[in-house]
C-alpha positions in Angstrom: 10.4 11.1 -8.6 14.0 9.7 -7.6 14.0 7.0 -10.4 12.5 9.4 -12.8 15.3 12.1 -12.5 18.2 9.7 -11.5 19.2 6.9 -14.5 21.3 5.2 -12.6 19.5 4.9 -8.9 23.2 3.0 -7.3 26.1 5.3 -9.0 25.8 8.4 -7.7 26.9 9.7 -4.0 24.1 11.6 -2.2 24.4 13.6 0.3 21.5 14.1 3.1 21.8 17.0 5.7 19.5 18.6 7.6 16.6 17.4 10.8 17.4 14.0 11.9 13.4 12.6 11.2 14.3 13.8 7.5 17.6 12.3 7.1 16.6 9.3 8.3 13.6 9.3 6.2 15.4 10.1 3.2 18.3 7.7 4.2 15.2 5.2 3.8 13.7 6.2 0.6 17.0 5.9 -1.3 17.4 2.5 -0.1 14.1 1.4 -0.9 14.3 2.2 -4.4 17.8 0.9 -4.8 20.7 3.4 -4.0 24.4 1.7 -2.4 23.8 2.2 0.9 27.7 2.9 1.0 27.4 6.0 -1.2 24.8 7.9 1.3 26.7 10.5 3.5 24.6 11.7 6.2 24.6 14.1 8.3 21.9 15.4 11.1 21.8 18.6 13.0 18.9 20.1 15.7 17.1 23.1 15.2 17.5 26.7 16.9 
């Protein structure tokens, strides 16, 4: 879905916030299918 919806998978910035399991996940994915590991900004936070 990524590649479909994003040309240009290592230009943008992405931002991931929200459970760590799903950051890191996420973190993951974009890697896998090619994003600059220096344009993800993460940041993980616990629940109530």
């Amino acid at each position: 879905m990524i590649k479909r919806h994003v040309p240009d998978i290592k230009a943008p910035k992405y931002y991931l916030a929200g459970p760590e399991g799903m950051v890191t996940a996420m973190r993951a994915l974009l890697v896998e299918v090619g994003a600059n590991e220096d344009n993800i900004r993460t940041e993980e936070f616990e629940g109530y």
